[in-house]
N, CA, C and O of each residue as an XYZ file, in Angstrom:
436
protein
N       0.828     -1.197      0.000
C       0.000      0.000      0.000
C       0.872      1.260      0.000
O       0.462      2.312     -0.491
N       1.775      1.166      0.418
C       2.738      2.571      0.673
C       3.574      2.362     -0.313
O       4.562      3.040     -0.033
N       3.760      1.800     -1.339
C       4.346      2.122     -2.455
C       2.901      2.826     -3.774
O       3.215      3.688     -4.595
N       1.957      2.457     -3.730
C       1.081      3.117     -3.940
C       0.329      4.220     -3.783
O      -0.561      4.553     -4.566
N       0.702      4.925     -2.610
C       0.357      5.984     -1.581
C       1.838      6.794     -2.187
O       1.771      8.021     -2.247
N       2.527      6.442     -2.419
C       4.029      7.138     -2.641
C       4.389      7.490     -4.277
O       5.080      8.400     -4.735
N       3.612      6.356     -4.994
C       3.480      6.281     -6.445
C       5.040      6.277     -6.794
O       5.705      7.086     -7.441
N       5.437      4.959     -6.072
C       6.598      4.427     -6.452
C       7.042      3.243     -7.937
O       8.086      2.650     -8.209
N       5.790      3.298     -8.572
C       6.187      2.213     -9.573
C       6.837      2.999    -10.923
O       6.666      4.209    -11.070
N       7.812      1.960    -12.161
C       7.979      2.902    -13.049
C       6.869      3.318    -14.041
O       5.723      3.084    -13.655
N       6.994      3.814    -15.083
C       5.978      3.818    -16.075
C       6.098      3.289    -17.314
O       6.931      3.419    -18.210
N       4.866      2.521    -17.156
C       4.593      1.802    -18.378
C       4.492      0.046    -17.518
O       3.994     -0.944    -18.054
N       4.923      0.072    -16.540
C       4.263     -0.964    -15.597
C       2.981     -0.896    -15.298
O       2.301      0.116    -15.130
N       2.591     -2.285    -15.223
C       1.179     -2.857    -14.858
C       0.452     -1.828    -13.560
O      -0.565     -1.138    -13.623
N       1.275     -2.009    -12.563
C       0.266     -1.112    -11.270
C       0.542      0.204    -11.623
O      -0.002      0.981    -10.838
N       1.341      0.897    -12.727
C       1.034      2.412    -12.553
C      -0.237      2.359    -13.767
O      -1.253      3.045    -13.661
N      -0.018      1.566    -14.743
C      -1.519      1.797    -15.578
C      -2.834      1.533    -14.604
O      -3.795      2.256    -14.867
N      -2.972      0.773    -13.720
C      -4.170      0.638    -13.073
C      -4.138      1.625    -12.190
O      -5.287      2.060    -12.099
N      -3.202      2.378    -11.282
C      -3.092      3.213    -10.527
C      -3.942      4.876    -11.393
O      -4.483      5.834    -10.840
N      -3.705      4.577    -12.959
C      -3.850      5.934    -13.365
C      -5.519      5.729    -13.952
O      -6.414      6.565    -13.831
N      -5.626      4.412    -14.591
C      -7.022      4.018    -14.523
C      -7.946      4.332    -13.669
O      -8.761      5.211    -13.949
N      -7.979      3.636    -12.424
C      -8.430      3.901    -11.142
C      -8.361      5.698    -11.177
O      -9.421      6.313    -11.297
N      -7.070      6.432    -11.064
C      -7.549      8.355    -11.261
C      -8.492      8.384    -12.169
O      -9.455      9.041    -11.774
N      -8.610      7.981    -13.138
C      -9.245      8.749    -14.399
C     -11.146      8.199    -14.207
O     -12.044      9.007    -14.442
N     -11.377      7.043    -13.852
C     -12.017      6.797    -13.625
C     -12.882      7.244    -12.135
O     -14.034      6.821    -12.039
N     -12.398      7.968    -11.159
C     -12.939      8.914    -10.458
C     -13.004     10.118    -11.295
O     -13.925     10.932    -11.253
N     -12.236     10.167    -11.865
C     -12.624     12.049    -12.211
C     -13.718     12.055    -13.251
O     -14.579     12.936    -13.238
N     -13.701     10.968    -14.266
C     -14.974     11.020    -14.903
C     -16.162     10.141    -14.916
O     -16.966     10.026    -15.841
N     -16.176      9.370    -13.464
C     -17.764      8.633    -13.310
C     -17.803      9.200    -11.987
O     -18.590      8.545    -11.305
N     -17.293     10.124    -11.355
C     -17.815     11.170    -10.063
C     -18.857     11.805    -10.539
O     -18.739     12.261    -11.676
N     -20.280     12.029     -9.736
C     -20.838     13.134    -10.334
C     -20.830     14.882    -10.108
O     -20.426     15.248     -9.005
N     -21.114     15.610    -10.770
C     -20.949     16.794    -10.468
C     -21.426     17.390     -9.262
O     -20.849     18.357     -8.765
N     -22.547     16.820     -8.711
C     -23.172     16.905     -7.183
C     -22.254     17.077     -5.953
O     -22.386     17.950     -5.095
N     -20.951     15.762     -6.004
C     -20.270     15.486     -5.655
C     -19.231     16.671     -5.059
O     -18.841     16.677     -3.892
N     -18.827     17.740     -6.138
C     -18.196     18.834     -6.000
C     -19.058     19.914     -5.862
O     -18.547     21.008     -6.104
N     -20.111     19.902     -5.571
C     -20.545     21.639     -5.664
C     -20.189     21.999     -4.497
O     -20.487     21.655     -3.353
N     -19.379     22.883     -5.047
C     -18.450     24.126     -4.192
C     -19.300     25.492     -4.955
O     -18.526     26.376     -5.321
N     -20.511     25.707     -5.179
C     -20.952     26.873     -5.514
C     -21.161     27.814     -4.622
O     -21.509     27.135     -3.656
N     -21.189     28.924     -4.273
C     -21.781     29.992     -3.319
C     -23.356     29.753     -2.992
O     -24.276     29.596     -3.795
N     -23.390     29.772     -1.545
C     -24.601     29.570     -1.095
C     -25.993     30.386     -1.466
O     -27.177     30.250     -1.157
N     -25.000     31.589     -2.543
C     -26.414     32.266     -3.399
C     -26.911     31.662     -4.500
O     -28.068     31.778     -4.906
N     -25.670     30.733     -5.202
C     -26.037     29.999     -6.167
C     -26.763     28.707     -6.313
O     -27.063     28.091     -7.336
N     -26.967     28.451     -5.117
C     -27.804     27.197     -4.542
C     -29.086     26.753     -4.315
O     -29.545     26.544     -3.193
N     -29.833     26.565     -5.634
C     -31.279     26.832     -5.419
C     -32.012     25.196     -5.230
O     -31.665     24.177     -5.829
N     -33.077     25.332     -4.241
C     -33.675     24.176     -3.792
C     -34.598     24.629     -4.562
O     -34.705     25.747     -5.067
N     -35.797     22.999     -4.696
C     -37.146     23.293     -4.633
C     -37.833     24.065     -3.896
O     -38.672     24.908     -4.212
N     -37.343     23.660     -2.621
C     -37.920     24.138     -1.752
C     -38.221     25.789     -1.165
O     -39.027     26.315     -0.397
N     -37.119     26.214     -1.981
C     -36.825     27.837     -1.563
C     -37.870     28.789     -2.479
O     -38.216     28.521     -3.629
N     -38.290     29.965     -1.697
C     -39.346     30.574     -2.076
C     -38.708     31.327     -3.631
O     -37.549     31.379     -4.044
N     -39.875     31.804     -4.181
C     -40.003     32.275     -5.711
C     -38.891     33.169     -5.443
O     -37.913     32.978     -6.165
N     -38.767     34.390     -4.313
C     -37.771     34.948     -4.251
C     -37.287     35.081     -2.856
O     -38.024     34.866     -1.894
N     -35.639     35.552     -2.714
C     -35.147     35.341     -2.135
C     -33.658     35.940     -1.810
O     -32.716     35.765     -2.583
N     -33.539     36.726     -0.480
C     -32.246     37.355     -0.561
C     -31.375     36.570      0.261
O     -31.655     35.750      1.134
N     -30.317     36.949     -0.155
C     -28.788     35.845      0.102
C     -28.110     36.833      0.203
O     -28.472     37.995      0.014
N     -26.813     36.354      0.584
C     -25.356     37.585      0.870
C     -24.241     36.823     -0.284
O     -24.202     35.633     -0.594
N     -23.510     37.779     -0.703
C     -22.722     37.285     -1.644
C     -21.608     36.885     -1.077
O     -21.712     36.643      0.126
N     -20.250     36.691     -1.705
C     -19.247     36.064     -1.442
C     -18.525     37.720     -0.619
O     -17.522     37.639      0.090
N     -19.116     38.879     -0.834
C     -18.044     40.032     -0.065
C     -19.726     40.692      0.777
O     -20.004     41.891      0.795
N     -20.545     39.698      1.333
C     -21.649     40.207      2.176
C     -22.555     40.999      1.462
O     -23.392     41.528      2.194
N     -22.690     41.327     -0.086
C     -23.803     42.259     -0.201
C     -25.056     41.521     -0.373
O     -24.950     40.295     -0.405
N     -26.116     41.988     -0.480
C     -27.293     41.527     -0.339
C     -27.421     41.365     -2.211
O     -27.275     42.156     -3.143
N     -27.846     39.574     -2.073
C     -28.476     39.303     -3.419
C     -29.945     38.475     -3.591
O     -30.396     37.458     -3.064
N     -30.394     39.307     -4.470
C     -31.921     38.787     -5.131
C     -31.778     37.638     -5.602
O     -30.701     37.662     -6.198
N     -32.216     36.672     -5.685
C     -32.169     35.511     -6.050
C     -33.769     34.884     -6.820
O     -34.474     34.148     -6.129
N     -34.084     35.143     -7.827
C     -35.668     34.873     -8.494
C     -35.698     33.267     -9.425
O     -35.094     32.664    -10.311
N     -36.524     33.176     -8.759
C     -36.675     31.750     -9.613
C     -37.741     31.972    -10.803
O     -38.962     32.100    -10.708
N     -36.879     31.981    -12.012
C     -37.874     31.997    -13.103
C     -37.107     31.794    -14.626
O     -35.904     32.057    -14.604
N     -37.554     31.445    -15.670
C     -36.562     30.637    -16.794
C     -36.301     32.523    -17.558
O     -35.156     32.777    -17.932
N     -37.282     33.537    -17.694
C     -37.126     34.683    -18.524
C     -36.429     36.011    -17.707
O     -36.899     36.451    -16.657
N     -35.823     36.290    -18.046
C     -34.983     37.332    -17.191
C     -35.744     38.542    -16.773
O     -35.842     38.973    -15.625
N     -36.367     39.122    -18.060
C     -37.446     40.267    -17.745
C     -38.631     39.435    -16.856
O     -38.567     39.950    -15.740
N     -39.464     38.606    -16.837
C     -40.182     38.132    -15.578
C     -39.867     38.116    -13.957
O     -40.595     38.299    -12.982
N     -38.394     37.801    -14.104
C     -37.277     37.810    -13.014
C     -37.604     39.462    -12.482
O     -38.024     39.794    -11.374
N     -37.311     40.235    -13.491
C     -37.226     41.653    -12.829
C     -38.373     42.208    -12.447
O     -38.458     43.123    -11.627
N     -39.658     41.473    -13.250
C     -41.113     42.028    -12.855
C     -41.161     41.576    -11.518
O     -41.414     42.451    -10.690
N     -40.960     40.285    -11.048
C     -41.138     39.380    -10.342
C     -40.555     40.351     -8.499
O     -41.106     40.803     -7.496
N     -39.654     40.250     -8.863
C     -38.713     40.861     -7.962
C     -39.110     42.142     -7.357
O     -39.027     42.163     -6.129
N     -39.549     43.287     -7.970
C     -40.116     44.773     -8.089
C     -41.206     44.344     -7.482
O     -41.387     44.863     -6.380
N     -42.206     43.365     -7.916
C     -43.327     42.837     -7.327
C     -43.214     42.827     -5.687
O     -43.826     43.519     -4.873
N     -42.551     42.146     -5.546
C     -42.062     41.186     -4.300
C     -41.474     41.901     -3.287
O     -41.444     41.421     -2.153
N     -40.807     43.424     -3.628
C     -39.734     44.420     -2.731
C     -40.869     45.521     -2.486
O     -40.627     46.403     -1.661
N     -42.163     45.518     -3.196
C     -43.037     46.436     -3.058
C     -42.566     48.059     -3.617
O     -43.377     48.984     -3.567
N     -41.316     48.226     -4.084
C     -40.736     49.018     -4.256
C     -39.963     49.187     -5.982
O     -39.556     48.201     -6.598
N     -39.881     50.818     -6.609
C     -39.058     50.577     -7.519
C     -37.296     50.494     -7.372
O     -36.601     51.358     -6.837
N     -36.901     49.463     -7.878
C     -35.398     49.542     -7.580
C     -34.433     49.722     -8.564
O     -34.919     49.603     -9.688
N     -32.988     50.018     -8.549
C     -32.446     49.858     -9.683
C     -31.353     48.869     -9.836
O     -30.388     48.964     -9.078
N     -31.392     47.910    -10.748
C     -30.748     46.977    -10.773
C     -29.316     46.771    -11.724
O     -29.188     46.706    -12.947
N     -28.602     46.719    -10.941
C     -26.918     47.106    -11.427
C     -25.913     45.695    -11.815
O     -24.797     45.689    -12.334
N     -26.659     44.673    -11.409
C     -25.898     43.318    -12.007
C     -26.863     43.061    -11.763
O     -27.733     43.534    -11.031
N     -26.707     41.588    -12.900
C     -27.755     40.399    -13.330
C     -26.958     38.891    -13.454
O     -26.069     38.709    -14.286
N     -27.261     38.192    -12.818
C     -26.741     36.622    -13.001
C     -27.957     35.846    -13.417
O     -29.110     36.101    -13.070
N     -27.448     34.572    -14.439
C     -28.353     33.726    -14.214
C     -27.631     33.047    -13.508
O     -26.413     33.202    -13.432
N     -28.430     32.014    -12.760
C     -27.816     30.893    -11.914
C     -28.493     29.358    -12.357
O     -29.674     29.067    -12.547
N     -27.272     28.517    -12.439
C     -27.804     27.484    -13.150
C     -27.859     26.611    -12.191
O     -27.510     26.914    -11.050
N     -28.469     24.955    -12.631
C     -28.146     23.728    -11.566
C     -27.256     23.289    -11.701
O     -26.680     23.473    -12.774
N     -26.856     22.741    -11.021
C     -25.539     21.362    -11.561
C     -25.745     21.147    -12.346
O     -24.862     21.707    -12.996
N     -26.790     20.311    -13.495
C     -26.411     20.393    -14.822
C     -26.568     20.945    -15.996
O     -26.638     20.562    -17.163
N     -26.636     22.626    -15.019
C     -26.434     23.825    -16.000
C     -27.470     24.224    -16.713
O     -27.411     24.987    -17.677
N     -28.307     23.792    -16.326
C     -29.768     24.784    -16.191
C     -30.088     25.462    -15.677
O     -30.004     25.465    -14.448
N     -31.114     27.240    -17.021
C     -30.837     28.005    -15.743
C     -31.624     28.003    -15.054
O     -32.480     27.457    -15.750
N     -32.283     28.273    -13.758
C     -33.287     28.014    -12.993
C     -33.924     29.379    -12.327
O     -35.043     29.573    -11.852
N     -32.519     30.456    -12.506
C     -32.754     31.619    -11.748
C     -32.123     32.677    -11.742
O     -30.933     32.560    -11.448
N     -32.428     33.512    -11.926
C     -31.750     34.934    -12.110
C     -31.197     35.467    -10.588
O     -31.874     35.397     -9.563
N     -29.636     36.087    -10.683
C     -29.672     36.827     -9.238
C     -29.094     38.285     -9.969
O     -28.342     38.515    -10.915
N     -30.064     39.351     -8.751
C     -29.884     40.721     -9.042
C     -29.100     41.367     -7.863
O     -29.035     40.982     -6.696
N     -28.615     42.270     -8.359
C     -27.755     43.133     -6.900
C     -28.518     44.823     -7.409
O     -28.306     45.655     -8.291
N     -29.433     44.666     -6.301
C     -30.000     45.803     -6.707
C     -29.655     46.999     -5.623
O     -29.372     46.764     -4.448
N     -29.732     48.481     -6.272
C     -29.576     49.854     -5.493
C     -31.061     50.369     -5.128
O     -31.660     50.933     -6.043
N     -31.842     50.210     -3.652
C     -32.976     51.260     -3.401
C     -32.829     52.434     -3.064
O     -33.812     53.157     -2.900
């Protein structure tokens, strides 16, 4: 085991081809689930309401709208703040497999 742990064999030997098999075969039958390291604004459940504020990666406050059309997103949102706002960035935010599911806004009242 500790010549394996050390990746002491030469190359083109039998245990370093299975050693590199075995890598390659985690990195591409892992699923992407597996790694989400996304920001907790980018993280949308079922469960989470139509809209929704989050803090970004430097604390500002982000809109988070669940909806597939971007302009609905912004009706949606204006709706929802009871207020007119002005909106200075736009993200979509996708799922793991990159669908988008939701728009996030960083808006100025």
């Amino acid at each position: 085991m500790k010549r394996f742990l050390l990746w002491s064999f030469e190359r083109g030997s039998i245990q370093y081809d299975v050693i590199c098999v075995v890598i390659l075969a985690f990195i591409f039958m892992t699923p992407a689930s597996f790694f989400d390291d996304r920001s907790d604004w980018r993280r949308i459940d079922a469960s989470d309401p139509i809209v929704r504020q989050r803090k970004d990666d430097y604390g500002k406050p982000v809109w988070v709208v669940k909806v597939n059309a971007e302009q609905d997103a912004v009706d949606r949102l204006k709706t929802s703040l009871g207020q007119d706002v002005t909106i200075f960035r736009t993200e979509p935010v996708a799922d793991t497999y990159g669908r988008r599911v939701a728009y996030a806004f960083w808006v100025v009242r």
